[in-house]
N, C-alpha and C positions, 0 to 999 in steps of 0.2 A: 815661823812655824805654821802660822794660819795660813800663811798662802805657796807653802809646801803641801799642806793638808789639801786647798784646796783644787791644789794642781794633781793631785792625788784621786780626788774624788774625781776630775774631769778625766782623769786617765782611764777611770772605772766606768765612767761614763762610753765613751768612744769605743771603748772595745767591748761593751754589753752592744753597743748597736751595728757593732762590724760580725761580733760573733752568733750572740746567744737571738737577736731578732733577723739577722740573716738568714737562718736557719729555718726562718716561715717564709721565706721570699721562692717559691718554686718555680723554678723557669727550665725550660728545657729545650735545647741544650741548657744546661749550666756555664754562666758566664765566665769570664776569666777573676774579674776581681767585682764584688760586690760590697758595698758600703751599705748602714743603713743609720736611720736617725730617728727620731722622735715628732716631731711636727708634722705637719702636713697638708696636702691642697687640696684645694674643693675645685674639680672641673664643673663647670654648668655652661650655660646658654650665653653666658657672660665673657667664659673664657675666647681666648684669641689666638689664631694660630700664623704665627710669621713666617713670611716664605722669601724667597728672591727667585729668579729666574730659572736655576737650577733645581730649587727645592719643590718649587711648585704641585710636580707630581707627586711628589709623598705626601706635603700638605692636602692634595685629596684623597690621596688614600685614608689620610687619618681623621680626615671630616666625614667619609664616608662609613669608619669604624665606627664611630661615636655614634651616629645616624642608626645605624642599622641594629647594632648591639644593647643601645642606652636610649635610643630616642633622645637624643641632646647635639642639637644643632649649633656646631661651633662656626663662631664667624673665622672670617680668615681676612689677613693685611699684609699688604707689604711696607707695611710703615714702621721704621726699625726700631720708636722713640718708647716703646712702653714700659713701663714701671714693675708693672704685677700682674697676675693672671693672667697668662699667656703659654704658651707652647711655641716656642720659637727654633727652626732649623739653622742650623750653621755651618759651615765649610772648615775643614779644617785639613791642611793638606799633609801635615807629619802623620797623620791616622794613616794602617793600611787602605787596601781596598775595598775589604768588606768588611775593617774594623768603625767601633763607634766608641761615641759613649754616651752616657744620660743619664742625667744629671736633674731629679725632683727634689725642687726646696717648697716650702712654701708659697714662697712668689709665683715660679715660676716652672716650667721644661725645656732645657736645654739640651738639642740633639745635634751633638758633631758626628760627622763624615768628613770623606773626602770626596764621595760623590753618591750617587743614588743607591748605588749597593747597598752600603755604611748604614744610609738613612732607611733604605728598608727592613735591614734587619732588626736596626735599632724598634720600628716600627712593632716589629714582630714580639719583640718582648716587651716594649708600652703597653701591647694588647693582652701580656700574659699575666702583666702585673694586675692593669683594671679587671679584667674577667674573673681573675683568681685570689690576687692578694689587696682587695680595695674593699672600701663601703662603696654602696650605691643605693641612692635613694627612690627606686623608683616613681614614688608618686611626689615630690618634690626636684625630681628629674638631677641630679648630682652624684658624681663619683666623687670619694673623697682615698687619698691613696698616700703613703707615710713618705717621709724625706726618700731616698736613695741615692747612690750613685754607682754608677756600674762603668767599667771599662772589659771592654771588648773586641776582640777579635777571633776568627778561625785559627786551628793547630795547622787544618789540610786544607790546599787547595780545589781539590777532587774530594765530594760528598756526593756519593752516586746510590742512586732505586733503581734498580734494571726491572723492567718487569719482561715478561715474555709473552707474548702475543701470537706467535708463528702455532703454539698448540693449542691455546682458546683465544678465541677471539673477542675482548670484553667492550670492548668501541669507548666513542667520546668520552661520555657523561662519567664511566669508571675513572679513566684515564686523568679527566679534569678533577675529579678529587684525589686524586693522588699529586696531585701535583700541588692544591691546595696545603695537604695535607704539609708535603716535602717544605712548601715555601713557609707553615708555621713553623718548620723545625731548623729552619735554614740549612737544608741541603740542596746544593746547587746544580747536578747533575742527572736528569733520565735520560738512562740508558733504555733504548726501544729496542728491542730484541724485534725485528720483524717477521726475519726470514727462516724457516728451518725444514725439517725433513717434512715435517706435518701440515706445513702450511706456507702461503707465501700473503702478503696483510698489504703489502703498499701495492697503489697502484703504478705500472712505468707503461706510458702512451706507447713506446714504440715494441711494446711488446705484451698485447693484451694480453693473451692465453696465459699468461704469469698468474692473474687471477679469474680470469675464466675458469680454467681448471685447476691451480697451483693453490690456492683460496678456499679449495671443496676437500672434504673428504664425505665417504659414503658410512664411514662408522666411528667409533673411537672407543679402543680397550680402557677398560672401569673395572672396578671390584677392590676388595680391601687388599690382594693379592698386588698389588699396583702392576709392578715391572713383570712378575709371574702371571699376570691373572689372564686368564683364557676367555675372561667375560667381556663380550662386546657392547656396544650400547643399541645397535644397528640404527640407530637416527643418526643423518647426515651431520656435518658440522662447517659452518663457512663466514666468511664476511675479510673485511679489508676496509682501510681506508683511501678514497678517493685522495687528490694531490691535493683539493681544495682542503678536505679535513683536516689534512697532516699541516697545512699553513695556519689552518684554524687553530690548532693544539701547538705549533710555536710560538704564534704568536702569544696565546695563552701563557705560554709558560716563562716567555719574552717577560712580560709582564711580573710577574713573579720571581725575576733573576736565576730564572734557572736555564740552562742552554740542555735544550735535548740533542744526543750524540744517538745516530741510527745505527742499529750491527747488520751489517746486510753478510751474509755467512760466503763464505769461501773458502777453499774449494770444497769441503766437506760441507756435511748437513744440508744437501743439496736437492734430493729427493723433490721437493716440489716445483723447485725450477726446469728439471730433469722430465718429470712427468708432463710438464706442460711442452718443454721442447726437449723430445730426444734424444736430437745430435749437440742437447750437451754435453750431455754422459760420455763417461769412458767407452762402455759397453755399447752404445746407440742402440739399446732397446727401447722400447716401450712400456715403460711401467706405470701404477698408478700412486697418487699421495697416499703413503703406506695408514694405516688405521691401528697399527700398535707404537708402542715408542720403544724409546731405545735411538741409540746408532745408529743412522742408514748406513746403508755397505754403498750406494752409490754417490760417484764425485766425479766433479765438472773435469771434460779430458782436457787439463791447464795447458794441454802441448798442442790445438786444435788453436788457429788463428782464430777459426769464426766465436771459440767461445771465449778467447781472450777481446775481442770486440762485442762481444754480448756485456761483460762486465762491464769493461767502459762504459757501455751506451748507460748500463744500469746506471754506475756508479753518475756519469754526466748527470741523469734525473734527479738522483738523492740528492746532488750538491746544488741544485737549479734550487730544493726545495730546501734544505738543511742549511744554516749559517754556521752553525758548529763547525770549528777548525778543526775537530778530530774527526776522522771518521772508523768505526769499529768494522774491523770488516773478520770478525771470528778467527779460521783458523784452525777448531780445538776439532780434536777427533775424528781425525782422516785415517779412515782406514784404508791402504794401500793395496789391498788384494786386484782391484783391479787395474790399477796405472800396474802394477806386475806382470797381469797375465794378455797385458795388449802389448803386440807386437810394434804400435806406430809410437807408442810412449816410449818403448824402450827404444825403440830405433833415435826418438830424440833425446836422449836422456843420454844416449852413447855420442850423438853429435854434438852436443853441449857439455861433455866430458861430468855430467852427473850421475856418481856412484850408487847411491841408494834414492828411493823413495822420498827420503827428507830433505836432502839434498836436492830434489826435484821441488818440493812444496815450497821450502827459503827461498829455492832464486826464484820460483813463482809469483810469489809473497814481497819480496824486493822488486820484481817487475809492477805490479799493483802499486807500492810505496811510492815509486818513483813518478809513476803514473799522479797519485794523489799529488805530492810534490810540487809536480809542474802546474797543475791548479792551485796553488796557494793551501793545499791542506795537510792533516796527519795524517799517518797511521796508526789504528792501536789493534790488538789481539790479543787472547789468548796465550798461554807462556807456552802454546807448542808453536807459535810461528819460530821458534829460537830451534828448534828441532829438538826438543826435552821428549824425550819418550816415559809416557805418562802410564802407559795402558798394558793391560798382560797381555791385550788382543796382539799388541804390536811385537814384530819379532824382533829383537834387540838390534840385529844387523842391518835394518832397514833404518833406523831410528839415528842412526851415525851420521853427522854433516860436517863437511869442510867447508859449507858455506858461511857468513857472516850476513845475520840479520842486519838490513839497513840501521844506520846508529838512528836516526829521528824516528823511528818506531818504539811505541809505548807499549811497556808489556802489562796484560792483564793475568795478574800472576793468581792460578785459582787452585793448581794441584802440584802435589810433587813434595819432597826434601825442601823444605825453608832455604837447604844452601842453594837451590837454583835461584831464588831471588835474591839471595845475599853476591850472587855470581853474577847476574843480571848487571841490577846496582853498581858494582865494582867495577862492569865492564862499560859504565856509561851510559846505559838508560835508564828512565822513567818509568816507573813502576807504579800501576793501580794494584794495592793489592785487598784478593776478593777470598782469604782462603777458606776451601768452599765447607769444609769444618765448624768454621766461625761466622759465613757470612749466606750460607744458603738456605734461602727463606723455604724451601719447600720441604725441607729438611723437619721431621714430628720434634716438639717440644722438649720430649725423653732426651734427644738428643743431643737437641742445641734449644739447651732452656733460656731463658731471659739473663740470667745471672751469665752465663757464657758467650751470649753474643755481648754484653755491655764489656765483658773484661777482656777485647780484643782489640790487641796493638797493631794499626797495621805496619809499625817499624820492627823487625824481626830482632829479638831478643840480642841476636849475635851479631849485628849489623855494625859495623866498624861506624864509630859516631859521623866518621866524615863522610860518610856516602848516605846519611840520614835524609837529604836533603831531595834526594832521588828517588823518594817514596811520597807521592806525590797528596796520595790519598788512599780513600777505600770505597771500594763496593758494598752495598748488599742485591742482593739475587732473587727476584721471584720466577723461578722455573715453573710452566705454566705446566705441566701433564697433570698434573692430580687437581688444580683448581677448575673444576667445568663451573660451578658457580661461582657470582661475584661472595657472597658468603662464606665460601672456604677460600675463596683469596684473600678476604678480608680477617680472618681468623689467624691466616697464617704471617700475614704482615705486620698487622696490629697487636700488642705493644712491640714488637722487636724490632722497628724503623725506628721509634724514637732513641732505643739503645744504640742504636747504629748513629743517628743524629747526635748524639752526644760523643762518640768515639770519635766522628770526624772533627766537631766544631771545639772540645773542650780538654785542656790540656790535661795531661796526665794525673799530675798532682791537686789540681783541683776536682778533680770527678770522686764520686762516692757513692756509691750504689743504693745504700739506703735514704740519703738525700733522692736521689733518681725516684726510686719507689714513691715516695712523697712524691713528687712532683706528677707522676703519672697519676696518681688519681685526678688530679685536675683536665690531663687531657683524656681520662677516660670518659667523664663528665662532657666534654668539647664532643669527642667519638659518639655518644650516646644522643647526642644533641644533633648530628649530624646523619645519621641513623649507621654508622660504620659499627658492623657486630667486629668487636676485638673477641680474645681468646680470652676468658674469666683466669682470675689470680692461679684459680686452685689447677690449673693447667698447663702456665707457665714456666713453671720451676719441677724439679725433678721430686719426686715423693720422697720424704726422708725414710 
């Protein structure tokens, strides 16, 4: 009886520290499986940190954590024979790719991977534990931090921040903290919006005028009216990043596990390429980078040789500069009216037995894929490269294709009936889905509160389980027209990336919203300290 009783008590024991002290453990993402215990280690000046040839760079990331945040200078060894007080990295090849685990006793810290992914993550939430759920003694220089053990890994392979750049132009220093940011949450994908009707942001050598003039505008429409408002700013607006910068900010991001993927737009949203040169347009007039937003009506004439070797030449620079195997190249909201009313489009449109308008844009779009292809890359777009007609602009009859979008194209799935991505999926592609409902950051609060972006599946409710797998990830979206400050960008981003951070990284069953809440006061603490103005509580969520 005594040692049923006391198998008893230890039963009460283990699941008060998986349960009821988990429950103070705030990490975010939220992990897959969290243990916790009762004892616990003192890091100091003493502790030791083990590496091997592989592990090496994480071990200085995590000497330089300690360093910068605690003032407590860890040694580090590669000597494997230690006993206690240590922080030791490990290899461990059954773990996924960016799965870990980590594991504090007493003794010791043990961090399995499978390779430096693994170990940065794991990394990521060491530093979420110390900053937030530890003692630290400042002037006796020690953290001291309770048993745990966590195993983890990502739900999605695609954790994407798209910001948009082509309507303001915010440069480096913005840019690098957002990526900061992304790699505390372990989201693994910026998406750079570069190119759009308002602006053109990258530099391509063999074709200055792109930001000569594609770079400039003379105004930019403001007021609370946004898309209505007739109020102009009449101060110019411009800038771009040189090629040097843009290697600058991968490698940055290199560094932090994140692969930046460029969206260089096509054929649509074209306005500022068009402005700088012409005879890219359907129309070959002269127009300027328009000063309102919205939809340009102008698009690259896709049936004009010289501007299908304009794009190549582009896309050649992007990939000179971009390691990213995907490359975004838009897609969404082509409006048609003028490949309609030019007599050389339709003339090829009838030679190449293509019926309508979208039918024209697929085999265009297929031509560009094919193109990527043969350089070792993807494609991804928008769910209108499939010819989904999205828009009431569009007339139903032009929107009709018997073409077949290339199968290795990735659909970026943002508008429409859930069944076109359930239709996608089924037919075989790869789907980011961004639904812009759920995942469009410039979107006001009222309407996409906190509580709604965090409770967003990107596997669709009706999705046949077997085709679950083809949902690859998710978007979020910062559409730049209403941010001209870094302050209203930062308002609108912050807390709602961390909810997005948690949808991608944190499986279904284990997410909890008010666990979440908890944990965000800690990075709002982090945000405050870093001077990031987030959006206050009382603005978040919808008024009751």
């Amino acid at each position: 009886m005594k040692v049923k009783f006391l198998l008893f008590i230890s039963s009460l024991f283990i699941l008060n520290s998986q349960t009821i002290k988990s429950q103070g453990i705030y990490i975010t993402p939220r992990p897959q499986e969290i243990t916790t215990g009762y004892n616990a280690l003192k890091i100091s000046s003493e502790t030791q940190i083990i590496f091997d040839n592989e592990s090496e760079n994480s071990a200085q990331k995590l000497t330089a954590y300690f360093k910068k945040d605690f003032d407590i200078t860890l040694k580090t060894t590669n000597y494997q024979g230690l006993k206690k007080n240590f922080i030791a990295f490990q290899a461990d090849e059954s773990l996924s790719d960016e799965g870990y685990e980590l594991s504090v006793s007493k003794d010791n810290i043990i961090i399995c991977a499978k390779n430096d992914a693994g170990w940065f993550y794991a990394i990521q939430t060491l530093k979420q534990i110390c900053s937030f759920s530890s003692y630290y003694s400042k002037y006796e220089k020690y953290i001291e931090i309770k048993e745990i053990k966590i195993k983890d890994a990502p739900r999605f392979k695609w954790r994407s921040f798209m910001l948009d750049e082509a309507r303001y132009f915010k440069g480096m220093e913005q840019v690098k903290m957002l990526l900061d940011e992304m790699a505390f949450l372990k989201m693994n994908i910026f998406h750079w919006h570069l190119v759009d009707d308002q602006g053109w942001r990258i530099e391509i050598k063999k074709y200055p005028k792109l930001t000569e003039i594609g770079s400039k505008r003379k105004s930019t429409q403001i007021g609370p009216l946004q898309w209505d408002s007739p109020i102009q700013s009449a101060e110019p607006h411009e800038g771009f990043y040189t090629q040097e910068q843009i290697k600058e900010i991968i490698a940055y991001a290199k560094e932090r596990h994140i692969t930046v993927v460029p969206e260089i737009e096509m054929p649509g949203h074209s306005t500022a390429a068009i402005a700088s040169y012409p005879w890219l347009g359907t129309s070959k007039k002269e127009i300027e980078v328009p000063i309102k937003f919205g939809v340009g009506k102008d698009v690259y004439d896709v049936t004009d040789p010289r501007v299908y070797t304009f794009l190549t030449d582009v896309l050649e620079e992007v990939m000179a500069l971009f390691p990213s195997k995907i490359i975004h190249i838009g897609g969404d909201e082509v409006k048609y009216n003028q490949w309609k009313s030019s007599p050389s489009v339709n003339a090829y449109m009838k030679e190449k037995q293509l019926k309508t308008p979208a039918d024209l844009q697929v085999y265009f779009t297929n031509k560009i894929s094919k193109y990527l292809q043969s350089k070792g890359r993807r494609m991804m777009g928008w769910n209108e490269i499939m010819g989904h007609n999205l828009h009431a602009y569009q007339d139903q009859k032009d929107t009709k294709t018997t073409q077949k979008l290339a199968q290795e194209s990735i659909i970026h799935f943002w508008k429409g009936d859930v069944q076109l991505a359930t239709t996608a999926a089924s037919n075989g592609y790869e789907i980011v889905n961004s639904l812009h409902n759920f995942t469009y950051l410039d979107y006001r609060y009222k309407n996409l509160p906190l509580s709604k972006a965090y409770s967003f599946d990107p596997i669709p409710e009706k999705l046949d389980e077997k085709y679950h797998d083809k949902v690859i990830g998710l978007g979020c979206q910062m559409w730049g027209e209403w941010i001209p400050t870094n302050g209203e960008m930062h308002y609108k981003v912050f807390p709602r990336i961390a909810a997005y951070a948690e949808v991608g990284w944190t499986e279904k069953e284990h997410k909890n919203f008010s666990s979440f809440k908890g944990a965000l006061r800690n990075l709002q603490k982090r945000w405050t300290a870093k001077g990031i103005y987030f959006a206050p509580d009382e603005f978040v969520e919808k008024k009751k």
